[in-house]
Backbone bond lengths (Angstrom), bond angles and torsions (degrees), N, CA, C in turn:
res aa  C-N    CA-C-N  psi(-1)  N-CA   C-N-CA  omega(-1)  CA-C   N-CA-C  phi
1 X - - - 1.478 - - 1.525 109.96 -
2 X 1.154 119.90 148.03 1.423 131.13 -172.63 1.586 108.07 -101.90
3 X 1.150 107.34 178.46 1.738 123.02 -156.15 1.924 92.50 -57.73
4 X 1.733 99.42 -44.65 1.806 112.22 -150.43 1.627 87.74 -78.01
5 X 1.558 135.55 -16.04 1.231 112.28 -160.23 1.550 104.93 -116.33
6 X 1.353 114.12 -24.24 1.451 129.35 155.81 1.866 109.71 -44.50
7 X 1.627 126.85 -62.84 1.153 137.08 163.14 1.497 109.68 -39.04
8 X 1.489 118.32 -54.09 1.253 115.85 -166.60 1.452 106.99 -64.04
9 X 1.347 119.99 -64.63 1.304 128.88 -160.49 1.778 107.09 -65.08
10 X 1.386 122.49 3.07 1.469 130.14 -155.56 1.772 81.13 -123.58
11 X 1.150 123.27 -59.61 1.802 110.25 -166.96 1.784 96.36 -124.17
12 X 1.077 112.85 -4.33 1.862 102.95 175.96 1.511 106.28 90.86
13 X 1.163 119.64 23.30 1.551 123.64 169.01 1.547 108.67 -176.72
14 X 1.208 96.65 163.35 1.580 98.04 171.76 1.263 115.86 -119.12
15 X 1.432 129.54 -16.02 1.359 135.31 124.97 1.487 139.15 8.70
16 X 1.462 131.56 65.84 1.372 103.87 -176.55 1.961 121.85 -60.66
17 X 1.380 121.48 9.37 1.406 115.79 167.79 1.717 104.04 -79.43
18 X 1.371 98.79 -27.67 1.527 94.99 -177.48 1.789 125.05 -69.16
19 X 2.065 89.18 -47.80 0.853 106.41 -169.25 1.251 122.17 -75.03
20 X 1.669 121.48 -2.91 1.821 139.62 165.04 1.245 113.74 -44.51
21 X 1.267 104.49 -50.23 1.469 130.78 -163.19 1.823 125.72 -56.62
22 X 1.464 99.33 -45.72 1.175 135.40 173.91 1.226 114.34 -81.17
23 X 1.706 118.59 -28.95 1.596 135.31 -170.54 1.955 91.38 -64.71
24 X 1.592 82.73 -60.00 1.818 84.47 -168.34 1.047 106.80 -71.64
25 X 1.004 133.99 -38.34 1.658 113.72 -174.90 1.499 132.16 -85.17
26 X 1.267 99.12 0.38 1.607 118.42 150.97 1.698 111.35 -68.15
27 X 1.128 114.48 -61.21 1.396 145.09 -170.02 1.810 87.29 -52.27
28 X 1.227 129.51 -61.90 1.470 137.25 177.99 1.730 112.86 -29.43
29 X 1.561 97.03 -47.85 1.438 109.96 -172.58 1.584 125.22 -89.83
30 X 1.606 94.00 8.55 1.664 85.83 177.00 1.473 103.94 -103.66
31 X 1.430 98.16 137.36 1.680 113.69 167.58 1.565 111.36 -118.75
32 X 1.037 120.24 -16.38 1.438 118.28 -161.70 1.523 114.39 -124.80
33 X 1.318 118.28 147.03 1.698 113.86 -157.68 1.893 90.09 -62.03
34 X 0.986 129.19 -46.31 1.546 135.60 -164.00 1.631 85.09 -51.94
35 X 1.383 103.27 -72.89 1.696 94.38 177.36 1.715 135.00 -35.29
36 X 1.598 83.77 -34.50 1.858 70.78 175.73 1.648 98.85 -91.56
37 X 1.249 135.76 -5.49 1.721 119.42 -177.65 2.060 80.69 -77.83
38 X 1.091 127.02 -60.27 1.610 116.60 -165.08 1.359 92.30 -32.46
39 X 1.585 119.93 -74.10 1.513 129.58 -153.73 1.331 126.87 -41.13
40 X 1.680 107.31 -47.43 1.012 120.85 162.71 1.527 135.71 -81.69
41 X 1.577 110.86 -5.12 1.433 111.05 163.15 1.244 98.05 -66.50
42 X 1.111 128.40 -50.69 1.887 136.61 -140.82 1.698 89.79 -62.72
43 X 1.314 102.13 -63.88 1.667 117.49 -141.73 1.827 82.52 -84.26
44 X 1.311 164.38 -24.62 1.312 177.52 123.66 1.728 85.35 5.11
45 X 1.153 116.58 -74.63 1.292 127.06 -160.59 1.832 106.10 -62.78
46 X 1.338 115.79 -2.79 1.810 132.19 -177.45 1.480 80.20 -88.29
47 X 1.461 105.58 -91.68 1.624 109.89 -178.93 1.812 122.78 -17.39
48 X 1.034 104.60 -55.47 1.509 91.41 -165.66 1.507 115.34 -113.35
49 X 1.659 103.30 22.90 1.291 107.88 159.82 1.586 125.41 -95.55
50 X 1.767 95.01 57.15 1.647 103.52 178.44 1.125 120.46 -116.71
51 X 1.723 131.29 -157.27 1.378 110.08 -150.86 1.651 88.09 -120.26
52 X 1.390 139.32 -26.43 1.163 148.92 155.60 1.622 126.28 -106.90
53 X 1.259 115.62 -173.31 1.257 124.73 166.95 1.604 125.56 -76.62
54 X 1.804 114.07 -23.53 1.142 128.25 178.96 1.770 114.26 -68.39
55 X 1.500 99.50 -52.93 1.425 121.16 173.96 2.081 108.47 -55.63
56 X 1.447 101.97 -60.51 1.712 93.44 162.88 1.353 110.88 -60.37
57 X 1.055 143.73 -95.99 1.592 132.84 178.28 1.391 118.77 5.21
58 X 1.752 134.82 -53.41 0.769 147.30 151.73 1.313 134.51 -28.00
59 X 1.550 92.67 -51.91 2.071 109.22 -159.72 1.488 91.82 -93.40
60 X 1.622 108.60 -16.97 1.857 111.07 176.69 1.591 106.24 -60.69
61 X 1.391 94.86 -58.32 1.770 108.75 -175.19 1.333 94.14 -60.88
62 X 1.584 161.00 -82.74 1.507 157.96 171.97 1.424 99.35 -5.02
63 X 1.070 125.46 -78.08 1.352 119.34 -175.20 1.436 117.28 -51.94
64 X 1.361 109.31 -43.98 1.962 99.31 -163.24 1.746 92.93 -76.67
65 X 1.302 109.00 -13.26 1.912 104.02 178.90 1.539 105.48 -60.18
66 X 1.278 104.59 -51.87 1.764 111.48 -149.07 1.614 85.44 -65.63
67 X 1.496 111.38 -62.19 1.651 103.81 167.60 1.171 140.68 8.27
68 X 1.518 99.08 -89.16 1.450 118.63 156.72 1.531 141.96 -62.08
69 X 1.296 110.62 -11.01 1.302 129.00 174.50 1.567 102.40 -73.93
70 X 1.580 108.14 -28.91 1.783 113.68 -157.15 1.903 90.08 -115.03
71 X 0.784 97.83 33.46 1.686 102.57 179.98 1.552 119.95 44.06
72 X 1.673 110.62 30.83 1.630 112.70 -169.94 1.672 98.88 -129.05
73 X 1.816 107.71 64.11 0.996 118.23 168.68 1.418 116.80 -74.79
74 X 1.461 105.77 -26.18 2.079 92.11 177.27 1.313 119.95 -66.37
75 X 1.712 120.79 22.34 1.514 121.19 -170.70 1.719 95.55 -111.45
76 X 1.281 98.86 -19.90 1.532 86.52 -158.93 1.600 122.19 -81.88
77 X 1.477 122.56 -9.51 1.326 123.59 143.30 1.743 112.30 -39.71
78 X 1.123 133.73 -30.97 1.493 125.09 -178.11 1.770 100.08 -78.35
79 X 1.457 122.60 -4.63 1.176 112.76 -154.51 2.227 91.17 -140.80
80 X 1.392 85.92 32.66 1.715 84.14 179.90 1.606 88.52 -120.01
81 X 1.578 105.62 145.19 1.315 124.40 166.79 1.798 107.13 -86.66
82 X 0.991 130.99 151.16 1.497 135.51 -178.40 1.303 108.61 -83.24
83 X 1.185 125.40 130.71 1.623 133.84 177.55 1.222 115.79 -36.34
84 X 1.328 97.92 -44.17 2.117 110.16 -160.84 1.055 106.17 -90.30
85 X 1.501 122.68 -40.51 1.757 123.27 171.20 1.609 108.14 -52.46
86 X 1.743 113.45 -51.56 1.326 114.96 -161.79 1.677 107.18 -53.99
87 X 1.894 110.83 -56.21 0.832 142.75 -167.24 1.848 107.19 -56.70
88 X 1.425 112.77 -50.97 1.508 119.72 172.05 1.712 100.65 -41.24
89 X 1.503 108.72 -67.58 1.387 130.73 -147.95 1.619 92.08 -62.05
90 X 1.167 134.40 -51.39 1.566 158.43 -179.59 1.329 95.58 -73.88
91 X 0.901 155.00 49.10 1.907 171.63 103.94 0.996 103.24 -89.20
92 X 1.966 112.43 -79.18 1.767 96.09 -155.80 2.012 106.31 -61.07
93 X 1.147 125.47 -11.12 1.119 136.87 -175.51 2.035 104.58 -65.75
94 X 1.131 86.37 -49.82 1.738 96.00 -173.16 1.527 103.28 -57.58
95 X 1.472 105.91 -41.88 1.813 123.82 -156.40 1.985 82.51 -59.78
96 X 1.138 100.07 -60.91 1.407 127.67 -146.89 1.733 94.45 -54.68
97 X 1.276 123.15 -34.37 1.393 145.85 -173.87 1.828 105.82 -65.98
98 X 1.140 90.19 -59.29 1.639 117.02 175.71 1.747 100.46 -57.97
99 X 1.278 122.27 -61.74 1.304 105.98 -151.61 1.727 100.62 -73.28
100 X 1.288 104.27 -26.41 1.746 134.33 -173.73 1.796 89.23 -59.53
101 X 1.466 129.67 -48.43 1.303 123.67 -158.00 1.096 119.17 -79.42
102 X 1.570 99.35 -24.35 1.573 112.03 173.27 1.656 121.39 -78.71
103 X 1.240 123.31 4.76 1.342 133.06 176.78 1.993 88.11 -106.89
104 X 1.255 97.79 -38.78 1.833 99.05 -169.77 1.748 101.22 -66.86
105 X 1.083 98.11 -42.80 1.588 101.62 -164.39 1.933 101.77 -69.95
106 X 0.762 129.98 -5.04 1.158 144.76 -171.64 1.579 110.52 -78.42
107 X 1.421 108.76 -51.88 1.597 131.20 -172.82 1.702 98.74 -89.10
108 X 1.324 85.64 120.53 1.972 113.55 -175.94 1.765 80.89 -76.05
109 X 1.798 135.09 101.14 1.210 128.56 152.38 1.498 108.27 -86.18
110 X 0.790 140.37 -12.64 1.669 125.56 145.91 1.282 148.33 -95.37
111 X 1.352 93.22 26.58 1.699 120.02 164.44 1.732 105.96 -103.24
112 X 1.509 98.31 -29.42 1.483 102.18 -167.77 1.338 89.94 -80.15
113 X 1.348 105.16 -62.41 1.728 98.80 -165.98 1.388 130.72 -72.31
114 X 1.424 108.57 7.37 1.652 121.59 151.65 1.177 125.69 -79.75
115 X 1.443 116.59 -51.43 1.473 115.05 171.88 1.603 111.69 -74.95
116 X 1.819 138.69 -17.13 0.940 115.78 155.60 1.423 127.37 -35.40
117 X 1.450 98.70 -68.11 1.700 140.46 -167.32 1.883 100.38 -42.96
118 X 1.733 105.08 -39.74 1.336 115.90 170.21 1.375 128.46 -68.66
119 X 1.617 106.09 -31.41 1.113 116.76 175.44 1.782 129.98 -82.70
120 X 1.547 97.49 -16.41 1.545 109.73 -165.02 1.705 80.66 -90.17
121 X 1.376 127.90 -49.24 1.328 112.18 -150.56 1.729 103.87 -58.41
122 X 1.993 101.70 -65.44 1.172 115.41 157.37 1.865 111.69 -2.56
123 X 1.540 111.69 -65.75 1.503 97.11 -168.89 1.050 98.50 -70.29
124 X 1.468 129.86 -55.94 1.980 132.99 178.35 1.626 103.02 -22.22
125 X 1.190 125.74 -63.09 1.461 129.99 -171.25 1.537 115.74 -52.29
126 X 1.667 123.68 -47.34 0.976 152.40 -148.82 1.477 102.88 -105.50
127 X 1.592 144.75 -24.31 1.347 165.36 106.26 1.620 82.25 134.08
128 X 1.566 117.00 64.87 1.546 113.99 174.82 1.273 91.45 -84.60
129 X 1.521 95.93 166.22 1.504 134.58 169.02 1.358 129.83 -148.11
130 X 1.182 116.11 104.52 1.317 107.25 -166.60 1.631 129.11 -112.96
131 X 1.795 103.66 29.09 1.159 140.65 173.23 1.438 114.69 -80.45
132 X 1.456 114.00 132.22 1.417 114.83 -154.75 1.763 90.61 -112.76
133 X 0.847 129.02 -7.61 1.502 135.06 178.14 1.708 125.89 -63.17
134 X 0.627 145.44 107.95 1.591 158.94 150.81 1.691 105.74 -2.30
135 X 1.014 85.01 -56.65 2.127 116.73 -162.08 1.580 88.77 -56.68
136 X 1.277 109.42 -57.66 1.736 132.92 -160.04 1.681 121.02 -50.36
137 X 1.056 116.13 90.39 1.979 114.68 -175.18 1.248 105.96 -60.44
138 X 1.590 117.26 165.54 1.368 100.65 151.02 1.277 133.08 -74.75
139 X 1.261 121.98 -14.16 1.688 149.07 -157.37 1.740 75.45 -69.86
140 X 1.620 115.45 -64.57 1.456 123.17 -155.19 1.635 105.15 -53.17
141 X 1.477 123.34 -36.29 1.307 140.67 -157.33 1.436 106.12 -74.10
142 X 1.671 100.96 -41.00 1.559 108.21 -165.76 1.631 103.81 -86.08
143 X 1.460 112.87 -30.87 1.836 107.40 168.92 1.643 101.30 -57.67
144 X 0.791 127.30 -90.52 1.367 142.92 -174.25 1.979 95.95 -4.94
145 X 1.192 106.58 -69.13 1.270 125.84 -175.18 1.456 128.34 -56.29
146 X 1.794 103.93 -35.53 1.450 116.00 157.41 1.342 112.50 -73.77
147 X 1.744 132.29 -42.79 1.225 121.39 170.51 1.365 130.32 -44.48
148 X 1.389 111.41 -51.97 1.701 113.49 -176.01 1.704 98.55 -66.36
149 X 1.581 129.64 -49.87 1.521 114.78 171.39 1.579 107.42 -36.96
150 X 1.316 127.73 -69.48 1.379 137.22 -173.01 1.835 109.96 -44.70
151 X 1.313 117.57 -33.58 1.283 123.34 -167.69 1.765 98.33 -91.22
152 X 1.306 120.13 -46.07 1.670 123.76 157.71 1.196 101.82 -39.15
153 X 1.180 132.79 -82.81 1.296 136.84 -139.84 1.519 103.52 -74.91
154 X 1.141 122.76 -39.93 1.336 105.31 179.34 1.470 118.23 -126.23
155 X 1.423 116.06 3.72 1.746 102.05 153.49 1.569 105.59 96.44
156 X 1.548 108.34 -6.85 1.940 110.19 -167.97 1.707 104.13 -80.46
157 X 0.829 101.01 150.87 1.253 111.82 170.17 1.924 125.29 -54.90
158 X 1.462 133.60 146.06 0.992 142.51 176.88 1.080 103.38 -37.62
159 X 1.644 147.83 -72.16 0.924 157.57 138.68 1.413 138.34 21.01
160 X 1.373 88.37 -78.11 1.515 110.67 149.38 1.214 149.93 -34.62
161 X 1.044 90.60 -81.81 1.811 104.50 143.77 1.276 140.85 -46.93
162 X 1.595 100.20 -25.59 1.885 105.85 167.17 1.405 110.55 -100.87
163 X 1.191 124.40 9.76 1.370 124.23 -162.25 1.470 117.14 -140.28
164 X 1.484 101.11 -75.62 1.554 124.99 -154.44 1.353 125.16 -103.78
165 X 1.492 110.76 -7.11 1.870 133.19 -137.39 1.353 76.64 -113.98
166 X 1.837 116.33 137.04 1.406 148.04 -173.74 1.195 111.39 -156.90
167 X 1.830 127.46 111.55 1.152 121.39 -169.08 1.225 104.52 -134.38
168 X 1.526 113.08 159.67 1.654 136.20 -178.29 1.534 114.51 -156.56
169 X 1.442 78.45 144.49 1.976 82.03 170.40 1.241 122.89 -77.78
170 X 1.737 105.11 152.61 1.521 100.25 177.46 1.539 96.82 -137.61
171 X 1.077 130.76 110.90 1.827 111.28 -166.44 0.792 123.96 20.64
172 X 1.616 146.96 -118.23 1.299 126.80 -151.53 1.942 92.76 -110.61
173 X 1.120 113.17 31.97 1.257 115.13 159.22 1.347 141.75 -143.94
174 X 1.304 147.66 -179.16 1.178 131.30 -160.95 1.632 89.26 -114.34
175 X 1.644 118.99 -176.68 0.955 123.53 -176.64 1.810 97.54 -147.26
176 X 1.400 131.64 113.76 0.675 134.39 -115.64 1.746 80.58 -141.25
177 X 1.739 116.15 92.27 1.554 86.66 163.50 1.606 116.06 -133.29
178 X 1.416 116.20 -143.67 1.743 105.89 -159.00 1.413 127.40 44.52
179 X 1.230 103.95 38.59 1.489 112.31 171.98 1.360 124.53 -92.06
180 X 1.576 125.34 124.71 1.138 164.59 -146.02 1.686 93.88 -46.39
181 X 1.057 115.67 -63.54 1.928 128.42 170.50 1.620 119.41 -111.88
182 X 1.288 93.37 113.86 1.495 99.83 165.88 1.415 130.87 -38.86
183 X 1.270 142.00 -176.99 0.907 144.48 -136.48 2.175 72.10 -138.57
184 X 1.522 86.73 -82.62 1.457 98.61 -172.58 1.989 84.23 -140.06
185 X 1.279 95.58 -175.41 1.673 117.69 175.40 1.279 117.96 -51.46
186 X 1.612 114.27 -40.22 1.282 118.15 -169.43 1.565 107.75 -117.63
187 X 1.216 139.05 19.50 1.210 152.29 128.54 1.438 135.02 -71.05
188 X 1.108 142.06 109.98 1.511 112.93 177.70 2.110 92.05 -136.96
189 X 1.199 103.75 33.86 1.663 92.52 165.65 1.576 99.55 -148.21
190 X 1.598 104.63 -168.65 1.428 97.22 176.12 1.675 102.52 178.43
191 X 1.761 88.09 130.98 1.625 111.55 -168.40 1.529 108.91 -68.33
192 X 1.440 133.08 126.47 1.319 123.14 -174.83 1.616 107.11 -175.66
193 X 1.470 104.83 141.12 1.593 102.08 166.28 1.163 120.59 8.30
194 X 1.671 117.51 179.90 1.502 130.68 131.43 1.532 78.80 -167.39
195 X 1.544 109.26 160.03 1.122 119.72 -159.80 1.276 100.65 -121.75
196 X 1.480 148.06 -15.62 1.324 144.49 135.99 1.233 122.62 -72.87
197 X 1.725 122.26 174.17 1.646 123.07 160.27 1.694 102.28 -44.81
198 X 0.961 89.60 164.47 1.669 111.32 -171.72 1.436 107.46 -97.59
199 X 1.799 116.45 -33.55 0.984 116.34 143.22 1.171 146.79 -18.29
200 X 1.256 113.63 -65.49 1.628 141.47 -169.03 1.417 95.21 -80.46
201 X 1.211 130.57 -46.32 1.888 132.38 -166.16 1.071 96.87 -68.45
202 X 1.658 115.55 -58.81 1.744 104.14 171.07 1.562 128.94 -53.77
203 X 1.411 141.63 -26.29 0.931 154.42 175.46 1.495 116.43 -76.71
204 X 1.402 102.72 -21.74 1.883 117.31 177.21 1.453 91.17 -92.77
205 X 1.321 128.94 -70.35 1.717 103.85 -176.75 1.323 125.93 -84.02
206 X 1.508 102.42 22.34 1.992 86.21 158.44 1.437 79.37 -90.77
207 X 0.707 132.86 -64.20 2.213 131.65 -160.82 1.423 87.61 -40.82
208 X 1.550 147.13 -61.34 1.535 121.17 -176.36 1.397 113.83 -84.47
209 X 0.969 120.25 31.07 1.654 131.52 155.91 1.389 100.62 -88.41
210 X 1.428 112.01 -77.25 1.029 132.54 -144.89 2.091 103.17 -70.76
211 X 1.306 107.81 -29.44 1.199 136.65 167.69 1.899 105.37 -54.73
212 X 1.230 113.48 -58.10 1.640 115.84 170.30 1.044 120.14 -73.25
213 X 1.358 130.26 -27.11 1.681 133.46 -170.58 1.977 93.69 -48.69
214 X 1.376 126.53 -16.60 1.279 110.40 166.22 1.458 131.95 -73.41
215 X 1.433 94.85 -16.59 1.669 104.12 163.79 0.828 131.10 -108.27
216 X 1.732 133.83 21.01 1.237 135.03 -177.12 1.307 134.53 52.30
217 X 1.547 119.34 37.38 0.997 128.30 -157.17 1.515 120.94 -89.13
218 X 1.051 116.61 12.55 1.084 134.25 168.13 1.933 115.68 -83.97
219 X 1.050 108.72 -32.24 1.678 123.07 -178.76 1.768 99.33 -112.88
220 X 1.582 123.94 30.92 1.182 105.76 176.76 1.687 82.46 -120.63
221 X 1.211 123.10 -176.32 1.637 138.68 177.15 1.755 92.71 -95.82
222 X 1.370 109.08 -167.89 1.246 131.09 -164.94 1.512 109.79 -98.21
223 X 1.820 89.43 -34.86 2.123 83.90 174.08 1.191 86.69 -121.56
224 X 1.696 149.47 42.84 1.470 130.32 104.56 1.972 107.24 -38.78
225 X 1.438 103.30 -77.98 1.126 122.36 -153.62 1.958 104.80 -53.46
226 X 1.193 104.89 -45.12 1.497 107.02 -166.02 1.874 88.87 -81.57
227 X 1.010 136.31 -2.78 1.682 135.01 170.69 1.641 88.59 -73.31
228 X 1.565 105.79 -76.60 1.791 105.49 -169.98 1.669 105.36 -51.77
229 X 0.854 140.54 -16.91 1.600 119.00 -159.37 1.574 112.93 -127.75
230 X 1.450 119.22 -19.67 1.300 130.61 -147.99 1.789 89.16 -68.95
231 X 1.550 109.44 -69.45 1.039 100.89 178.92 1.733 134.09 -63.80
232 X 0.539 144.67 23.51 1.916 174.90 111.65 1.313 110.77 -22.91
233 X 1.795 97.27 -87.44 1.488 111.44 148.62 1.495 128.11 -4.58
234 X 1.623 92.78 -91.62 1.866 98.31 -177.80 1.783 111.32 -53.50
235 X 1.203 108.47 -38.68 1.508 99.16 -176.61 1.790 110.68 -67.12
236 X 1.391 111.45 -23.48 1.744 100.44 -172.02 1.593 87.12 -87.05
237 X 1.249 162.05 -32.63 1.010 165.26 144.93 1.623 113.83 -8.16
238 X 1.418 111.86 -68.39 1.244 110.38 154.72 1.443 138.90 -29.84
239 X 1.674 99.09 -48.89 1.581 109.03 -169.96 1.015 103.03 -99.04
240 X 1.435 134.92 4.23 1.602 117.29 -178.68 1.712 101.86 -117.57
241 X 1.914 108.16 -38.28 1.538 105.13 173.19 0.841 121.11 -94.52
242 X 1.557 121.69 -54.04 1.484 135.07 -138.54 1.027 129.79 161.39
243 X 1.438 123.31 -176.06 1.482 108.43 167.90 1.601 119.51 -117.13
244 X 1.729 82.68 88.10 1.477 99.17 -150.84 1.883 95.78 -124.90
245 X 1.547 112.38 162.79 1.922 99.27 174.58 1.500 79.19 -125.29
246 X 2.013 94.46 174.07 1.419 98.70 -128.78 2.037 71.89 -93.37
247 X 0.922 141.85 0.78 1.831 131.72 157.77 1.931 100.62 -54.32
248 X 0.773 100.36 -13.85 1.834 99.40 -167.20 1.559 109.62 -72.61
249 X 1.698 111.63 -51.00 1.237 148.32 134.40 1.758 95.75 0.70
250 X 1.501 129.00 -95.69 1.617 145.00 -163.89 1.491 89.76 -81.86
251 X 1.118 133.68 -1.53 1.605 108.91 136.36 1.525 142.04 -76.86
252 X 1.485 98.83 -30.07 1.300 123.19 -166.85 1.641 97.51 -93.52
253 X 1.467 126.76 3.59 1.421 143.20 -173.25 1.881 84.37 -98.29
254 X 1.242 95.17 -59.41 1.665 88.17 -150.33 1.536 107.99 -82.25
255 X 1.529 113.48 -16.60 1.443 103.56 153.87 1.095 145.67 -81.89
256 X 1.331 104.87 -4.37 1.642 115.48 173.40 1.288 104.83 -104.17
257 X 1.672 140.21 -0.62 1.319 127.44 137.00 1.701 119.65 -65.82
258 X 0.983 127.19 -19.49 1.618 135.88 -145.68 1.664 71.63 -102.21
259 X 1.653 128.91 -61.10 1.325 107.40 -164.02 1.578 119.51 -76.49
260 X 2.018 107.44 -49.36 1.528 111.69 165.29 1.573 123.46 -21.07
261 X 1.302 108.11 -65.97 1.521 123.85 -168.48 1.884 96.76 -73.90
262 X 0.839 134.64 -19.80 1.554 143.29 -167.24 1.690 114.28 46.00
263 X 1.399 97.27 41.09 2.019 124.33 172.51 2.096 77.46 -34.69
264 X 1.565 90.76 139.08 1.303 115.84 165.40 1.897 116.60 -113.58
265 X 1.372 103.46 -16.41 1.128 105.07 177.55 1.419 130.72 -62.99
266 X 1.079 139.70 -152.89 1.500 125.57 175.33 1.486 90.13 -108.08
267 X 1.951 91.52 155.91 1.489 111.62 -148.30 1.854 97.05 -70.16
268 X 1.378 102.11 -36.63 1.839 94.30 -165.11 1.378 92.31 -88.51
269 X 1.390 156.01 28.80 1.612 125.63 -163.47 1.685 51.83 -128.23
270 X 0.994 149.94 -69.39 1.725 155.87 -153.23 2.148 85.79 -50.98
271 X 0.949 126.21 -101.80 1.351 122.23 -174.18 1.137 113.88 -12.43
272 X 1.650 120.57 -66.75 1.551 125.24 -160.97 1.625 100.10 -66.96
273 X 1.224 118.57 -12.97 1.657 110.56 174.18 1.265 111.94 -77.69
274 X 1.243 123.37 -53.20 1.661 138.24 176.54 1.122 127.10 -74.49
275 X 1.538 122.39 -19.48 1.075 140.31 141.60 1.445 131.43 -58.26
276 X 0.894 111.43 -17.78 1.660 112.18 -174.43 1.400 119.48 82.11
277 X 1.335 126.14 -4.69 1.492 125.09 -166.95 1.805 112.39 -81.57
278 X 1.422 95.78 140.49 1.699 103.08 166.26 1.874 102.11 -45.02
279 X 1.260 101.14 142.63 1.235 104.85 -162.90 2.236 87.35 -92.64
280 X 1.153 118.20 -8.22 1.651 103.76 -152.75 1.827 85.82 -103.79
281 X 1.013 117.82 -19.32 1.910 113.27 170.36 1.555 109.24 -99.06
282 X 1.455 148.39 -3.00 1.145 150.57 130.02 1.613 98.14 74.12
283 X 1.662 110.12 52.07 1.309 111.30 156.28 1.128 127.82 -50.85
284 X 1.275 129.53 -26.04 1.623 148.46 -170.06 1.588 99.64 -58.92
285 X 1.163 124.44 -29.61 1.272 124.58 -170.51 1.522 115.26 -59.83
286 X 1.216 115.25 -33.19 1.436 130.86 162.40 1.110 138.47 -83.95
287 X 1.335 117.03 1.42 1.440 118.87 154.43 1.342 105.39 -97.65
288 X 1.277 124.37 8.73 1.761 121.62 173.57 1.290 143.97 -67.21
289 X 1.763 85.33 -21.81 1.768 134.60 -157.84 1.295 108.26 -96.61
290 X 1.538 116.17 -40.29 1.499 136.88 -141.40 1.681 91.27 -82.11
């Protein structure tokens, strides 16, 4: 079972708008110390079913808010992370970033991801294929091939791009919406690069639109779709880049804006903008490394 079905089957959503709801009104019914060890086993297992330390840190502070908002601050010691643990873990983490950047900083990603970007179109134009399989169309060769251009050039997520991803120009940037994770509540798009004509990106994902309309991907979920395709995916990945996964792709997006444009700002507050990420869990930190 996965992160969304573990959550579900534990509070009935995987949702934290859902799962608020249920937080407090559990929280309503405890009177008794036994009650708060139940309460806080249950809801403990929300918290630290995340993917880093930034994301728990976060979902710690979410909880002790709603708390206190509902006047059931004597719970939220069960729901505080310790200074010195956080703080230890958030060092060797930084170190680990640093020694990680210096292998990253090494790799020219906007040399690579130009001459990819040159090389995928080049085959698109030319109707290469460089699939040795029987099974394999060309139709199949040339999605594959417009996706990773589309995923270079603008940094969106897998997802996105097969699904949800709607783009427009805005002067010297694109406008980027139906994206997979919000920003925050009152955001749901985001102003940023693209590293080809805008033309051509639009013309590559109507063709992987129009390319899925055989699988109905519009009425499937997100891990329907990434079950049927993922592995597909990683294998044309191989034969057209490297031996690379397709997150490697929206790294090599946001470092070859950070160098192209010659951004002076700091490298992750620069990602998490162009990236799309909530700026207060600082996913960006990991595409820094890549």
């Amino acid at each position: 079972m996965n992160r969304e079905k573990i959550l579900s089957v534990v509070y009935g959503s995987h949702m934290w708008k859902d799962i608020k709801i249920s937080f407090i009104d559990e929280a309503k019914k405890v009177n008794t110390k036994n009650d708060v060890m139940k309460f806080v086993n249950k809801y403990m297992l929300f918290m630290v079913f995340e993917s880093s330390i930034h994301t728990i840190k976060n979902r710690s502070a979410d909880l002790r808010k709603e708390l206190k908002e509902n006047d059931l601050e004597f719970l939220c010691d069960g729901f505080t992370i310790d200074g010195s643990i956080y703080g230890s873990i958030k060092q060797e983490y930084k170190e680990k970033v640093l020694e990680e950047n210096k292998v990253s900083n090494n790799f020219n990603h906007l040399e690579f991801t130009e001459d990819t970007i040159k090389t995928l179109i080049n085959n698109i134009d030319n109707k290469v294929s460089l699939s040795k399989s029987n099974m394999s169309k060309l139709e199949d060769e040339l999605f594959y091939q417009k996706l990773f251009v589309l995923a270079l050039a603008t940094g969106r997520r897998q997802i996105e791009l097969l699904k949800t991803l709607t783009l427009k120009k805005k002067k010297d940037l694109a406008v980027y919406e139906g994206l997979s994770k919000k920003r925050n509540d009152d955001i749901s798009f985001c102003e940023a690069p693209i590293l080809i004509d805008i033309k051509i990106a639009k013309k590559y994902l109507s063709d992987v639109r129009e390319y899925l309309e055989k699988y109905n991907v519009q009425s499937l979920s997100a891990n329907q779709i990434n079950s049927k395709l993922n592995g597909r995916i990683g294998n044309a990945i191989k034969r057209y880049v490297g031996d690379y996964k397709f997150h490697f792709f929206r790294s090599c997006y946001a470092h070859s804006c950070y160098t192209k444009f010659k951004i002076k700002s700091d490298k992750v507050d620069y990602f998490t903008q162009i990236l799309g990420h909530k700026e207060e869990i600082l996913p960006a930190h990991a595409y820094t490394n890549k």
